[in-house]
C-alpha positions, 0 to 999 in steps of 0.5 A, a space after each residue: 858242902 852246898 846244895 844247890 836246887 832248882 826248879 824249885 817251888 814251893 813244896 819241893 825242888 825238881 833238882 837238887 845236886 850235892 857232893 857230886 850227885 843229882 837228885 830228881 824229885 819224881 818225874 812225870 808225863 806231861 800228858 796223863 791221856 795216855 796209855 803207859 808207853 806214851 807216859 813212859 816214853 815222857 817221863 824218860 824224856 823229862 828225866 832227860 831233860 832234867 839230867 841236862 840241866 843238872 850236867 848229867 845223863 842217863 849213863 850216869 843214873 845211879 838208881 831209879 824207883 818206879 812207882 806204877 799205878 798198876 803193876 799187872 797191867 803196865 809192867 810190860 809197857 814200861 819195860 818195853 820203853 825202858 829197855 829201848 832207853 836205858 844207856 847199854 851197859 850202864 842200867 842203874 840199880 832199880 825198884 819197881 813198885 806198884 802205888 796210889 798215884 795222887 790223881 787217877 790219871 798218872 800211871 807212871 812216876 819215877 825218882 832218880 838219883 845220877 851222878 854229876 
């Protein structure tokens, strides 16, 4: 079966869809000035975006990893846009983990893996 990828750069592909399924490679903010609820709210927003364009939406996301600079600090925050936008009735699985980020600045990141 093919793999079809896109967005793709040089060391990975924002989208990748194979056997009916969609793979995100980790979702940002566009913006890192903000506070966690202005970052979660674009990173939902991208992961939107993406899901578009693969042929999917947020009702058909299998599982999420959400990777948090600070889980103490931002754990409510993030629930608290994510709750408003997960699709009733259809939460994905979900992992929530607290992680370096690869700049100070990023205080949310998150993969998802959704049906096609």
């Amino acid at each position: 079966m093919s793999v079809q990828r896109l967005r793709t750069e040089t060391r990975y592909s924002e989208i990748n869809i194979h056997n009916g399924t969609v793979y995100l490679a980790g979702q940002l903010a566009d913006d890192y000035s903000g506070d966690i609820v202005q970052q979660t709210r674009e990173t939902l927003a991208n992961i939107d975006a993406m899901l578009a364009e693969a042929g999917s939406d947020k009702s058909r996301i299998l599982s999420v990893t959400i990777y948090l600079k600070d889980m103490a600090r931002d754990y409510a925050g993030l629930n608290q846009v994510w709750d408003a936008w997960v699709a009733p009735g259809a939460a994905p699985g979900r992992a929530c983990v607290e992680a370096a980020m690869y700049t100070p600045e990023v205080l949310v990141e998150m993969m998802v893996v959704a049906a096609v």
